[in-house]
C-alpha positions as CSV (number, residue, x, y, z in Angstrom):
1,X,-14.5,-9.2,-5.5
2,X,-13.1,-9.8,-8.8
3,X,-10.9,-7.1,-8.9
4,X,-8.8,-8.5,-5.8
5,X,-9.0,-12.6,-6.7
6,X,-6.1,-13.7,-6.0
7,X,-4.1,-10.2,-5.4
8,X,-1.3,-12.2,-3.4
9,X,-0.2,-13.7,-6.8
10,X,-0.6,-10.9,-9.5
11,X,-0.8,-7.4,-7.3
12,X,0.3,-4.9,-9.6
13,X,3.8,-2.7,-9.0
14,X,3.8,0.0,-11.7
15,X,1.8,3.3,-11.1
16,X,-0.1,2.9,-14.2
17,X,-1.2,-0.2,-13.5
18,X,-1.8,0.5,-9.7
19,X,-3.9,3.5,-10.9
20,X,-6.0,2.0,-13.9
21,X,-7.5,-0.8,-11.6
22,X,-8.1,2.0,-9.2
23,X,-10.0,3.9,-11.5
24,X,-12.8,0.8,-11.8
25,X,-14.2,1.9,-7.9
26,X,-13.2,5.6,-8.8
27,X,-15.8,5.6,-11.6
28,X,-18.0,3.2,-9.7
29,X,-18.3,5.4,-7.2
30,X,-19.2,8.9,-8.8
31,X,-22.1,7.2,-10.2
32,X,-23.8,6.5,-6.8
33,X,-26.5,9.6,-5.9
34,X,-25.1,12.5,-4.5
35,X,-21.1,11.8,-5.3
36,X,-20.5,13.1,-8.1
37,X,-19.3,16.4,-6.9
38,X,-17.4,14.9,-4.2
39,X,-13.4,14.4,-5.2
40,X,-12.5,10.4,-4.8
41,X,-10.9,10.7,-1.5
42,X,-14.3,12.4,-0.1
43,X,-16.3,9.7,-2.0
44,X,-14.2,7.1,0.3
45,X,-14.7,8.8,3.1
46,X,-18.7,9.3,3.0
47,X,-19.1,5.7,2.0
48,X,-16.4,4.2,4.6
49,X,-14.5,2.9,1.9
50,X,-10.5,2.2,1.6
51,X,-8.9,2.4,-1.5
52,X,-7.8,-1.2,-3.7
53,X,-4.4,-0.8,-3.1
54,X,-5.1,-0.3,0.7
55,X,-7.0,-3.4,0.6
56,X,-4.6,-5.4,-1.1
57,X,-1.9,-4.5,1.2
58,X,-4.1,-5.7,4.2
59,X,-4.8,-8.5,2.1
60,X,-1.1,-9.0,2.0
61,X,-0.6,-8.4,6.1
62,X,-3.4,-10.9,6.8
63,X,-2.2,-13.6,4.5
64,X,1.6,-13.3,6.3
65,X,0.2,-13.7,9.5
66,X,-1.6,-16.5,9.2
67,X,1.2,-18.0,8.0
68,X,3.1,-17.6,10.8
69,X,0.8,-18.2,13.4
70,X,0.2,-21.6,11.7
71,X,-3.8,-20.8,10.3
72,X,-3.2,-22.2,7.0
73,X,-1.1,-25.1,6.0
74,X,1.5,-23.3,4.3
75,X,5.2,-24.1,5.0
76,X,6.3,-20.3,6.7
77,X,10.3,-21.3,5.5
78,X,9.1,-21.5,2.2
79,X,8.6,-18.0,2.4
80,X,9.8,-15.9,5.1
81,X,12.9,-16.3,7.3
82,X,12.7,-14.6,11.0
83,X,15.4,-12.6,11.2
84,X,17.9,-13.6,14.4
85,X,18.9,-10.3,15.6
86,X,17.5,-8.7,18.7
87,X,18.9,-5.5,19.9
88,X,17.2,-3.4,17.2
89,X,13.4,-1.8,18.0
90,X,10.7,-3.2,16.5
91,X,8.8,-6.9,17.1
92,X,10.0,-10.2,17.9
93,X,8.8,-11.5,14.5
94,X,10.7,-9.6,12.3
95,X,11.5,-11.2,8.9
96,X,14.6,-10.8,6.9
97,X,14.1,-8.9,3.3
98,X,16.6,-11.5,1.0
99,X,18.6,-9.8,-1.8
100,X,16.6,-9.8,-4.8
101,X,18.6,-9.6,-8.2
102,X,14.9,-9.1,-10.7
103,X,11.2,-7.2,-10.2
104,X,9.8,-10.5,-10.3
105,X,11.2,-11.7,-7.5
106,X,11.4,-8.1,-5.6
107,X,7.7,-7.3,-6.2
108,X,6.5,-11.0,-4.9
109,X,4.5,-11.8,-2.0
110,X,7.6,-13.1,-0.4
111,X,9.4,-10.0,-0.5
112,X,7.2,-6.8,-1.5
113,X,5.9,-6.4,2.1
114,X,8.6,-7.2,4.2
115,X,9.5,-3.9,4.7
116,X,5.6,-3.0,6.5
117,X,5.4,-6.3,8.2
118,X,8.6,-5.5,10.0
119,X,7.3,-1.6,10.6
120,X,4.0,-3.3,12.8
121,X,3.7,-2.5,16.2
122,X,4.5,-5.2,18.5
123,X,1.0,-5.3,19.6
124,X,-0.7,-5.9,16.8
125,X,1.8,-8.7,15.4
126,X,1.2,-10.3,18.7
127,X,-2.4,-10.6,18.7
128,X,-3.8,-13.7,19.8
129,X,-6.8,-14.3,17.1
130,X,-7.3,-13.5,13.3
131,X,-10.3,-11.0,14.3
132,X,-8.1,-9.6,16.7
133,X,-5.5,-9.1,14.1
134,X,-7.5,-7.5,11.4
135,X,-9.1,-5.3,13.9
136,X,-6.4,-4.0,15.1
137,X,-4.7,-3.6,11.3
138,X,-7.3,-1.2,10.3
139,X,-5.6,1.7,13.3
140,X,-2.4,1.6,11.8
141,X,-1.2,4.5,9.1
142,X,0.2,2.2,5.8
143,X,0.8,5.8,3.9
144,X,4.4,5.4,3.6
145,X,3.9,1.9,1.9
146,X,1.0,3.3,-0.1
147,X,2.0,4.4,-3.8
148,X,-0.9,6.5,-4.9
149,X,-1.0,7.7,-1.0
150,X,0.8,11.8,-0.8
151,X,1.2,13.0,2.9
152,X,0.9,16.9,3.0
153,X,0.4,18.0,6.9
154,X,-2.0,15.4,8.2
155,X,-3.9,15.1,5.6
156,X,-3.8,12.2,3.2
157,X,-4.8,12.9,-0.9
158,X,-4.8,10.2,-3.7
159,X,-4.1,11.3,-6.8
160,X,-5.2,8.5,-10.1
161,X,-3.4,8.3,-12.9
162,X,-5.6,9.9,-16.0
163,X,-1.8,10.5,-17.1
164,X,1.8,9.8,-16.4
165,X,4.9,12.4,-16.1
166,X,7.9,10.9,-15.4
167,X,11.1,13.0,-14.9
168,X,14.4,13.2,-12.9
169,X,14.8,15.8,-10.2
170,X,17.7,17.6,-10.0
171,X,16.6,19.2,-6.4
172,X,15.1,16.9,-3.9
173,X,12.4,19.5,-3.5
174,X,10.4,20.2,-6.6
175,X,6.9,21.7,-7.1
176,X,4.2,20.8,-10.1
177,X,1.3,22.4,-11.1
178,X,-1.2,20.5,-12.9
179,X,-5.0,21.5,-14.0
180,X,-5.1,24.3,-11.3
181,X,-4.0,22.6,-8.5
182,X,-0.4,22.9,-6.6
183,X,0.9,20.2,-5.2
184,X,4.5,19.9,-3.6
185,X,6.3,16.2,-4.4
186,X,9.1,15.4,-2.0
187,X,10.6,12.3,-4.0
188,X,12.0,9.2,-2.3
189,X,14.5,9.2,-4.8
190,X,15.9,11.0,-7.8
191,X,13.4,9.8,-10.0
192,X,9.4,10.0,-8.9
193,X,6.4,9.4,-11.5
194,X,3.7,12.0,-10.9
195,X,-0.1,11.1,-11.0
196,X,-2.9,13.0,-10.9
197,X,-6.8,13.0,-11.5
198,X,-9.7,13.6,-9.2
């Protein structure tokens, strides 16, 4: 519980950082009988566990819909701002993502998870209860909003950080190989830091 008190306020951004507090249940995990020659990802899966920063960013769902569906007594328009136009797809309760000139502001829970709150699918934003909210929240795929989360196929691998290569790429398809293993990186964007430990 510690490691997620109060994740609204201080949820870390940088990979490193993301990674390090990741590797606390990593450890914790390989020491339990019979995991420690399972990978992480098939440690998570045998014990029905999701991974920190999945669990923050549910934490960071939850919290925005109570706020809008009045469960806590927090002002919603000191926050978020429902966005007014209504011929594009998506829900009714869109919000809009305001210009953000620092990473403070950027990476706060005001603005960090605009982005996948506006992605939802209509159902589950309009669920009538809490339970029936969180219930529902735990069907959706968050990969894409996931940093330590690489899609290749249908299959989902985290890799933790036990070090850190940044580069630029000059093609947008690139290759690494690192301790053995091949793994193809298709960057969002010219610059991508790679990850990697089992």
């Amino acid at each position: 519980p510690l490691l997620e008190y109060c994740s609204l306020v201080w949820s870390p951004v940088y990979i490193k950082d993301i990674a390090l507090l990741e590797s606390v249940q990593r450890r914790f995990t390989k020491r339990i009988t019979g995991m420690n020659d399972l990978n992480y990802l098939q440690r998570l899966e045998t014990l029905n566990l999701e991974t920190l920063e999945s669990r923050r960013l549910n934490t960071d769902l939850i919290t925005m819909f109570k706020i809008l569906t009045n469960l806590i007594d927090i002002d919603f328009h000191n926050f978020f701002s429902l966005s007014t136009v209504v011929n594009t797809r998506g829900h009714r309760f869109k919000l809009i993502k305001p210009v953000c000139k620092s990473n403070i502001r950027l990476f706060s829970f005001s603005c960090r998870r605009i982005d996948c709150w506006n992605s939802l699918p209509e159902n589950l934003v309009n669920c009538k209860s809490l339970h029936e909210f969180k219930s529902r929240l735990n069907s959706v795929n968050f990969s894409k909003h996931l940093i330590l989360t690489f899609w290749f196929g249908s299959k989902s691998f985290y890799f933790y950080c036990s070090f850190i290569f940044c580069c630029n790429f000059s093609n947008y398809y690139q290759s690494l190989t690192v301790t053995a293993i091949s793994v193809n990186f298709y960057p969002r964007n010219s610059h991508f830091s790679v990850v990697e430990i089992f």
